[in-house]
VOGU-3710 file (C-alpha; in Angstrom, 3 decimals, decimal comma):
1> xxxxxxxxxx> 0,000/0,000/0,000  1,353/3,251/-0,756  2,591/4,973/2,409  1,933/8,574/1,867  -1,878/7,070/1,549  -2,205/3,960/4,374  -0,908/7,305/6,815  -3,610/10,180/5,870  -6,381/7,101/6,052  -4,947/6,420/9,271
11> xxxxxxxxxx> -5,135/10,055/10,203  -8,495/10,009/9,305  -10,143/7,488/11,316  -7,508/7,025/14,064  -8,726/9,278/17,024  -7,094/12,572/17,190  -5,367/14,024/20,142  -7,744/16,817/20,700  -11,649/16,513/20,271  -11,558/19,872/18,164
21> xxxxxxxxxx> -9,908/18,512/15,003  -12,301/15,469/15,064  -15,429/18,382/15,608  -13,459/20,558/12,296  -13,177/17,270/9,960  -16,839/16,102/10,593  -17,938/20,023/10,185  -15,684/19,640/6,723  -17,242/16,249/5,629  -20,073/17,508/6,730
31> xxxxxxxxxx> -20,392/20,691/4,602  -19,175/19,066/1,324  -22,065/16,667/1,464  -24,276/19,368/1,857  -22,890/21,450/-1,022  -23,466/17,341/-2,891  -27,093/17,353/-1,807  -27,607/20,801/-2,986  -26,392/20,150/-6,273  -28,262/16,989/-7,055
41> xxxxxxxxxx> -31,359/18,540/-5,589  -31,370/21,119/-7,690  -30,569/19,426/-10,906  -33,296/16,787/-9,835  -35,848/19,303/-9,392  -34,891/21,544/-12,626  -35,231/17,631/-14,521  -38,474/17,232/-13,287  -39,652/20,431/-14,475  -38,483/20,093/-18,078
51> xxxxxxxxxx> -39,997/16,864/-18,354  -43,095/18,087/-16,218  -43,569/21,375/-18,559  -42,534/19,535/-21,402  -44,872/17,164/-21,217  -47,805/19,650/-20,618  -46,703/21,464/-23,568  -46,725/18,819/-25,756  -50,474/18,079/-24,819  -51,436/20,569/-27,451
61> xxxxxxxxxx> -48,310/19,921/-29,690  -48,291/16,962/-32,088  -45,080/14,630/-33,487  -44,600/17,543/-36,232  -45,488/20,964/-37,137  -45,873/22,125/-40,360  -45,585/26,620/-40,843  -45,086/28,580/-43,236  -41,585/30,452/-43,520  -41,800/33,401/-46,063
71> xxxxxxxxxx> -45,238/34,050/-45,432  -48,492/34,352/-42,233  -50,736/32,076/-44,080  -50,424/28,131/-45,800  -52,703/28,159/-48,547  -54,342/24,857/-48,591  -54,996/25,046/-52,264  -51,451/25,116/-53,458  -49,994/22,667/-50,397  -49,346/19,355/-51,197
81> xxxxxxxxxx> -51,450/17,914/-48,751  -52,491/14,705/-50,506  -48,889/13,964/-51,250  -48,056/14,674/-47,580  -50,997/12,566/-46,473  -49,651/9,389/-48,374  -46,160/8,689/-47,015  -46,103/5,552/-44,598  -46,366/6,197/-41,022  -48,631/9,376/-40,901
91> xxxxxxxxxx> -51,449/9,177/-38,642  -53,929/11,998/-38,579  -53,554/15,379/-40,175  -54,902/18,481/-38,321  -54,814/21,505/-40,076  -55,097/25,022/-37,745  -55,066/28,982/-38,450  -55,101/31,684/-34,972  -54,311/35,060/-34,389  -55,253/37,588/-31,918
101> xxxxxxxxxx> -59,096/37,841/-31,662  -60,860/40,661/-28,763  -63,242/38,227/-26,846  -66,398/39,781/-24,902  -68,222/38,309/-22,424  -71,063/39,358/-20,221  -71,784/36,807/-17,533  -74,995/36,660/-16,107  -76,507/38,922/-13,224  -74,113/41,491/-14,728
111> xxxxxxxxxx> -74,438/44,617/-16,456  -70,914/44,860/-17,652  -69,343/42,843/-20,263  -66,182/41,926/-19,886  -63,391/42,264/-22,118  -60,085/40,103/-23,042  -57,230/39,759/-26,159  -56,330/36,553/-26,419  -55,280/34,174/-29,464  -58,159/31,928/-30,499
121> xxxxxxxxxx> -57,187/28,642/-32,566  -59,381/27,134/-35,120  -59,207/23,736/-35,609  -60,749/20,333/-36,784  -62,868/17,592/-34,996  -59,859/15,068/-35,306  -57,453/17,725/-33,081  -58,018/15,455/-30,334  -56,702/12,581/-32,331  -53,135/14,735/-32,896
131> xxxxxxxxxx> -52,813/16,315/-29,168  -54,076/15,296/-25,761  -55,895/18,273/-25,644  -59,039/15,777/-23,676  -56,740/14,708/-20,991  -56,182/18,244/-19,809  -60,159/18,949/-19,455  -60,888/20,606/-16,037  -64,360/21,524/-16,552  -66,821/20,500/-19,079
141> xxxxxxxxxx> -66,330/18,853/-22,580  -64,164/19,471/-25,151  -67,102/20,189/-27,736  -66,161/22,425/-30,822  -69,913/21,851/-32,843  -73,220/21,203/-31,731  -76,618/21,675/-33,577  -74,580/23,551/-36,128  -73,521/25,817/-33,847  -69,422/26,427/-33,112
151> xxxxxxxxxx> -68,487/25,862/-29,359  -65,201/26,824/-28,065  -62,722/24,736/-24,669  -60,327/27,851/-23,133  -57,815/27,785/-20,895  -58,667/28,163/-17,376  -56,607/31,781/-17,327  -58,942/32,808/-20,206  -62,049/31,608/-18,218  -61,458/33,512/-15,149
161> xxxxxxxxxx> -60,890/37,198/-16,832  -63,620/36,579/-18,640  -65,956/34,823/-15,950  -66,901/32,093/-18,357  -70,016/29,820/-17,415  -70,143/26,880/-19,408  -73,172/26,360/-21,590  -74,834/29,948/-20,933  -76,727/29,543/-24,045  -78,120/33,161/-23,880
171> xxxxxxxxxx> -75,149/35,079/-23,128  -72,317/33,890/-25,740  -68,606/34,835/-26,482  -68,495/37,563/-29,255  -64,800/37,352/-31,373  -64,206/40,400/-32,599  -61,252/40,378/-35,464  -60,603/43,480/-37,895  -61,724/42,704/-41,354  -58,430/42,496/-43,857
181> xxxxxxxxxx> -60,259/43,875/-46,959  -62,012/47,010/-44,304  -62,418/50,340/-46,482  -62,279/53,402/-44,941  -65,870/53,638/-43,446  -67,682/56,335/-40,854  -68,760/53,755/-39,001  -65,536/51,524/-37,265  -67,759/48,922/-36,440  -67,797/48,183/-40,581
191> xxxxxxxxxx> -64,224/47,332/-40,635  -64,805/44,448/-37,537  -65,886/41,115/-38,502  -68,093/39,401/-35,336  -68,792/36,048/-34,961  -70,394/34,117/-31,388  -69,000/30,965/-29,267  -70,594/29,502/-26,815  -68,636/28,140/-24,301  -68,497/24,105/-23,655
201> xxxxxxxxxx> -65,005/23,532/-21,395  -62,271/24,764/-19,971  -58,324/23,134/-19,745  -55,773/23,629/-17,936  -51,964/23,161/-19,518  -49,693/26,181/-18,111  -49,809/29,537/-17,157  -48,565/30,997/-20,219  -50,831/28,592/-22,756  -53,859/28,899/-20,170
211> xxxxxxxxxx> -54,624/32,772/-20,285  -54,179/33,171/-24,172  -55,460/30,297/-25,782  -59,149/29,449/-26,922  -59,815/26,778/-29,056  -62,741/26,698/-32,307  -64,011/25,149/-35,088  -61,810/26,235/-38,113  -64,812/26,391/-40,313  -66,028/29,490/-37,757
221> xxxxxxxxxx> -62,508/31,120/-37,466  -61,863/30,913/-41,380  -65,434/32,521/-41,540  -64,181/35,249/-38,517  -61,348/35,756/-40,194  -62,274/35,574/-43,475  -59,742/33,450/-45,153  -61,420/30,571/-46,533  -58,800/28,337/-47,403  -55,948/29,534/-45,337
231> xxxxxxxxxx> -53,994/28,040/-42,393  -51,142/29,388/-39,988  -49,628/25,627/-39,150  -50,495/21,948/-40,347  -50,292/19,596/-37,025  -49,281/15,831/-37,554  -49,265/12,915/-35,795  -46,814/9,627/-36,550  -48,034/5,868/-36,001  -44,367/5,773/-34,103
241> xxxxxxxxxx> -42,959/8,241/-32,757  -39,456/7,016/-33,338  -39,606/7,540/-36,771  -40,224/11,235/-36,381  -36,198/12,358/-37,676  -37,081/10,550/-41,129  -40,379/11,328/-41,575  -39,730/15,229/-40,404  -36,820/15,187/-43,062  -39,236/13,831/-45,687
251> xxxxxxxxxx> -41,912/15,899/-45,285  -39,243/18,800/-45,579  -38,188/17,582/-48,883  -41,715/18,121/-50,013  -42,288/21,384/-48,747  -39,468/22,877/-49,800  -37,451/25,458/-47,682  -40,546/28,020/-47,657  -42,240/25,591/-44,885  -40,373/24,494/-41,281
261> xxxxxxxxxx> -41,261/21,239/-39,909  -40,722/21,027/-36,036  -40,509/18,159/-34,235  -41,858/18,929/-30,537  -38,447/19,457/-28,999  -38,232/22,032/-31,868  -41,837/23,867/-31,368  -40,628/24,435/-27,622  -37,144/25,420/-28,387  -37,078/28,591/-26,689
271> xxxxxxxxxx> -38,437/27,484/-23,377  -36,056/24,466/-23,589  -33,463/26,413/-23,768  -34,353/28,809/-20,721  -34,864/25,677/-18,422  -31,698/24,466/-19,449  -29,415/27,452/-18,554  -31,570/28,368/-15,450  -30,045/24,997/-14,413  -26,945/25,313/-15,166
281> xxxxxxxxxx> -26,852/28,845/-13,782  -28,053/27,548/-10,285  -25,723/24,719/-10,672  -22,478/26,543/-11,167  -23,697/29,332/-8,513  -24,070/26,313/-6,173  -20,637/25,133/-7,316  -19,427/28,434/-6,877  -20,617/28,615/-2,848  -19,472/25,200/-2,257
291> xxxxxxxxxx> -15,858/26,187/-3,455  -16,300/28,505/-1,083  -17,152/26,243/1,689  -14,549/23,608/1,010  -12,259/26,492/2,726  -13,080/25,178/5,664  -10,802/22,138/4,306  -7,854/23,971/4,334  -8,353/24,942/8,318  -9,538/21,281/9,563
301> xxxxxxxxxx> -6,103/20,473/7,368  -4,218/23,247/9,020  -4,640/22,423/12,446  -4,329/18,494/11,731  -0,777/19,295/10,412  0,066/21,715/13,773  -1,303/18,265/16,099  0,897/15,964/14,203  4,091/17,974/14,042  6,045/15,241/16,164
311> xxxxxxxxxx> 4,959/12,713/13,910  6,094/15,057/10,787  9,671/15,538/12,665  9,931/11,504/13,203  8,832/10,998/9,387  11,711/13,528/8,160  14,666/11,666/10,735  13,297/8,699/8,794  14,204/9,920/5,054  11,295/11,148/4,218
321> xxxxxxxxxx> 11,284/13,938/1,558  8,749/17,574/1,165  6,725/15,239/-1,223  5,829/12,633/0,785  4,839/14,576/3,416  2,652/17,361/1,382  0,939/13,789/-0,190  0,018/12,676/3,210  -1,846/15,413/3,838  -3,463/15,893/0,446
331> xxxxxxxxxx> -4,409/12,326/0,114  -6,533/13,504/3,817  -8,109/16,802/2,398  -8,605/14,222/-0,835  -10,216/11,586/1,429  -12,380/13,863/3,715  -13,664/15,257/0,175  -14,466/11,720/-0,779  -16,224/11,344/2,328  -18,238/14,296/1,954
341> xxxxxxxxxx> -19,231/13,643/-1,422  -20,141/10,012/-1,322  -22,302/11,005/1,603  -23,924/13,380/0,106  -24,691/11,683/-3,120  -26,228/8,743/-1,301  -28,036/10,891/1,146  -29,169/13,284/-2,167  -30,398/10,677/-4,517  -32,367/9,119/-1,368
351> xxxxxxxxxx> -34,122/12,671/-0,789  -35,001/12,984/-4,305  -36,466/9,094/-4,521  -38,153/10,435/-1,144  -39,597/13,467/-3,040  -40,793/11,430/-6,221  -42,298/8,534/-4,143  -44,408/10,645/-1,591  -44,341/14,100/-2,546  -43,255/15,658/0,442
361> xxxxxxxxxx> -42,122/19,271/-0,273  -45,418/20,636/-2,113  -46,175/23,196/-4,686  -47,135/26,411/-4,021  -50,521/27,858/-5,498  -52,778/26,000/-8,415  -51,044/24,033/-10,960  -50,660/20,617/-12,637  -49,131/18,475/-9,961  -49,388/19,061/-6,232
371> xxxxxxxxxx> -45,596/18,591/-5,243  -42,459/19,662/-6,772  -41,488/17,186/-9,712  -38,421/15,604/-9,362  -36,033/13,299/-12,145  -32,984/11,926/-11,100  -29,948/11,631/-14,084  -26,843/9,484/-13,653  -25,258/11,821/-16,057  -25,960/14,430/-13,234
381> xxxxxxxxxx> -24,899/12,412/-10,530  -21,500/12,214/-12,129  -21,501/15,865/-13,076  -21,937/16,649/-9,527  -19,607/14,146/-8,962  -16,748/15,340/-11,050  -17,626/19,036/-10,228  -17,215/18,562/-6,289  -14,060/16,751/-6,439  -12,732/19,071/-8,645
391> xxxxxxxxxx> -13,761/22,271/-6,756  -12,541/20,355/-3,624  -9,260/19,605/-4,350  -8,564/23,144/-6,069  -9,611/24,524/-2,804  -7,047/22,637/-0,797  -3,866/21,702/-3,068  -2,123/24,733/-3,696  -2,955/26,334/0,147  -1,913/22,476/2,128
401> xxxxxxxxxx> 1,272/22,183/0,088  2,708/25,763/0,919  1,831/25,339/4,431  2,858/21,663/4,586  6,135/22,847/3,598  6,221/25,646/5,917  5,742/23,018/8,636  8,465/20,490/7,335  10,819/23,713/6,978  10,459/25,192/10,746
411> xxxx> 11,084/21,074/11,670  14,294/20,804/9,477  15,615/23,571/11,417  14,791/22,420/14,778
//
């Protein structure tokens, strides 16, 4: 066994002269595996929200996305739908067109309506064969036509500014949308087309998705609108879902480059990519602190080296060199650091099974899931991993060899 390393372990668990550097070394174990459980918390927590938000996301998303590039509108007339529609492993086919539409509402037992700009989506009766629009129902149906009259689901944000109660058949939702073809007129209310919805359900997704979005026939917003025959985005869905890289590149071939195609990583790039440096952000702020807190290190060290100093003047009669010594006692700052961070990644992973078996640290206010969603990563575990060794051992090499030596100098000269 190599000597500089069967010492420092003996160091380590052999019990010390004074009860203070035992007290400093737990206190530095002890601190390190915090600093551990911090990190993997964290990174748990931030996994469990992409896949969490993700996955509510992607409730109204399909497999691919079809939009225009060049231009607002897809005309349906001049797409090549049919050709589209015939390449193996396409499912359904849900064509959509939105923009902003003013919604007013006046609930009953009230004088007032009320008023709200939000984006209203027209779309087909198979929608709910592309998204999982149904599964995110909190109140009522998802109806878009009854009796030849269009019916509309909202988000729950959208239902509460406006004060929505489902089937009020007397009092419905009036769209109001500026006409594109509007002449000059005395009278503004020319240049506004106006259409009714009657309200069937309400969903609930996220925040941002929930006080925007109301969803219609596309018949009724084409007629709102007016343009017949026009789309904003073509939604489909694959048979499998693994196949979405070849299918995505054929349908691109088709299209040509004046159409994107978007796989649903793709349509939610840009909140992807927030999550993703939010956690790596708090990570290396958390890295950052702990570097600071593996300081303490360097004192439990210090005052190890000051108790052993008659072992450190035996060593040097013996032969031995600066080097061995300064090992010694980095192999201990390198083992307490081990300590620390094996704790801590046990103890860490256990909290975060803890937290995604029973839920124990909730959620504050209304949304999707009642506790704080947590997903636990091996590749995290060993980026935590790497990260506090790293920071540890930067924190204590360059500050326990000077003073080492300083040490084995003042005993050379005794």
């Amino acid at each position: 066994m190599n000597l500089a390393f069967y010492i420092s372990k003996r160091y380590l668990i052999a019990k010390k002269s004074h009860n203070a550097i035992n007290i400093i070394t737990a206190i530095s174990v002890g601190l390190v595996a915090i600093g551990t459980i911090a990190l993997i918390a964290i990174m748990s927590v931030f996994n469990g929200l992409e896949t969490l938000v993700g996955s509510l996301s992607t409730s109204i998303n399909s497999d691919l996305l079809i939009e225009p590039k060049t231009s607002k509108y897809i005309d349906r007339k001049d797409f090549p739908e049919e050709k589209i529609k015939k390449l193996e492993g396409i499912k359904y086919w849900s064509p959509t067109l939105g923009d902003n539409v003013l919604f007013k509402y006046k609930p009953a037992l009230e004088t007032i309506s009320r008023e709200y700009i939000g984006y209203l989506l027209g779309v087909e009766e198979n929608y709910t064969k592309s998204t999982n629009i149904e599964s995110m129902m909190i109140d009522g149906v998802f109806l878009l036509q009854n009796y030849g009259k269009p019916y509309c689901v909202m988000g729950n944000g959208v239902a509460a500014n406006l004060q929505i109660h489902l089937n009020d058949f007397d009092n419905p939702i009036r769209c109001y949308f500026p006409k594109a073809d509007a002449s000059v007129n005395i009278n503004p209310m020319d240049a506004i087309s106006i259409g009714n919805l009657l309200p069937s359900g309400v969903f609930s997704i996220q925040q941002e998705i929930d006080e925007k979005l109301i969803i219609a026939p596309l018949n009724f917003v084409q007629e709102l609108m007016n343009l017949k025959g026009k789309l904003t985005s073509i939604q489909v869905e694959l048979e499998d879902e693994s196949e979405v890289d070849n299918i995505q590149k054929e349908i691109q071939n088709i299209v040509g480059n004046s159409f994107t195609v978007k796989n649903k990583i793709q349509q939610n790039d840009v909140m992807y990519n927030i999550m993703k440096s939010e956690k790596w952000s708090s990570f290396l702020i958390l890295a950052f602190i702990l570097f600071i807190a593996t300081f303490n290190l360097v004192g439990a060290l210090s005052v190890l080296i000051i108790d052993k100093q008659a072992d450190i003047q035996i060593l040097t009669f013996m032969g031995a060199n600066k080097t061995l010594i300064s090992k010694i006692f980095l192999f201990e700052g390198f083992m307490v650091t081990m300590s620390g961070t094996l704790i801590g990644l046990v103890l860490g992973a256990l909290l975060v099974v803890i937290q995604d078996t029973f839920g124990i640290i909730p959620m504050q206010g209304s949304f999707a899931v009642d506790s704080f969603p947590v997903e636990l990563l091996f590749s995290d575990l060993a980026a935590v991993f790497a990260v506090v060794i790293v920071v540890s051992l930067i924190a204590v090499i360059y500050p326990i060899r000077r003073l080492s030596n300083t040490i084995l100098l003042d005993n050379t000269i005794k």
